[in-house]
C-alpha positions as CSV (number, residue, x, y, z in Angstrom):
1,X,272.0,187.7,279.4
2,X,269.5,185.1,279.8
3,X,269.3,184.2,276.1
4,X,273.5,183.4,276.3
5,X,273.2,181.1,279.0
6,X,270.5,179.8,277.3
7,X,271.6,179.0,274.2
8,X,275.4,177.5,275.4
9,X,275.9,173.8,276.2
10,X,275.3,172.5,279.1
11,X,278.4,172.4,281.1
12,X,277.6,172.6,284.6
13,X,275.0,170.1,286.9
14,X,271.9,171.0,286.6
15,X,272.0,172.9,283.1
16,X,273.6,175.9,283.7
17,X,275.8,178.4,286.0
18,X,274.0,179.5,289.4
19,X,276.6,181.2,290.9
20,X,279.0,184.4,290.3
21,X,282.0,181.9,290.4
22,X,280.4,179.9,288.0
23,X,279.9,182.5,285.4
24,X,283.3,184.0,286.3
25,X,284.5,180.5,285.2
26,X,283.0,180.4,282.0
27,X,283.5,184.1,281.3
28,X,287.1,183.1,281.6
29,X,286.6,180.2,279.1
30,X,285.1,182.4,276.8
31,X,288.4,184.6,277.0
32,X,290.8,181.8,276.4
33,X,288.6,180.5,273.8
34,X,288.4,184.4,272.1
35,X,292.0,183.9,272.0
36,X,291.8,180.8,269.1
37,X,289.3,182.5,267.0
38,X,290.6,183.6,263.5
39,X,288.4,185.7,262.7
40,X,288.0,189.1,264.4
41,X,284.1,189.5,264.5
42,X,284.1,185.9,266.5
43,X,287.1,187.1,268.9
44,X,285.0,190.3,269.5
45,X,282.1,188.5,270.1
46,X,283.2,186.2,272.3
47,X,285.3,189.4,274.4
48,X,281.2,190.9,274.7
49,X,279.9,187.4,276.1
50,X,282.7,187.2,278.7
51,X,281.9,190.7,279.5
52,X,278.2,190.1,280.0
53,X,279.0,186.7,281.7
54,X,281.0,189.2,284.4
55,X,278.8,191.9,284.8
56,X,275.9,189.1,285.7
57,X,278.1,187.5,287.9
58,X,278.4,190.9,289.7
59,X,274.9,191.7,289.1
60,X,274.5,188.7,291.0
61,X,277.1,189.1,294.1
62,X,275.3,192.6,294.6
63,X,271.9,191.4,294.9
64,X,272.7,188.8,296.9
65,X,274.8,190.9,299.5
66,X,271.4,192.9,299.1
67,X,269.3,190.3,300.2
68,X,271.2,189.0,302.9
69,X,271.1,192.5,305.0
């Protein structure tokens, strides 16, 4: 996961998402951008990193209810 975030362009202050909002937004992108690809490999692709951009953004929204007990 960290490599994707990584590697996109820097679209949020401060380099990159913090938050499971912020990574819900961008996994949302990443759907609606899926959806103008025209090749099938790049729509798949894209599908996988909005999936992995949700699962950290509950990864994240666990660990921090976690923490906060």
């Amino acid at each position: 996961m960290a490599e994707i975030l990584r590697s996109l362009p820097s679209i949020f202050p401060g380099g990159g998402p913090r938050t499971p909002e912020e990574l819900r937004e961008l996994a949302a992108w990443y759907r609606s951008y899926a959806e103008r690809a025209g090749n099938s490999a790049i729509w798949e692709a894209r599908l996988r990193t909005a999936d992995k951009l949700e699962a950290e953004a509950s990864r994240l929204e666990v660990s921090g209810s976690s923490a906060a007990r």
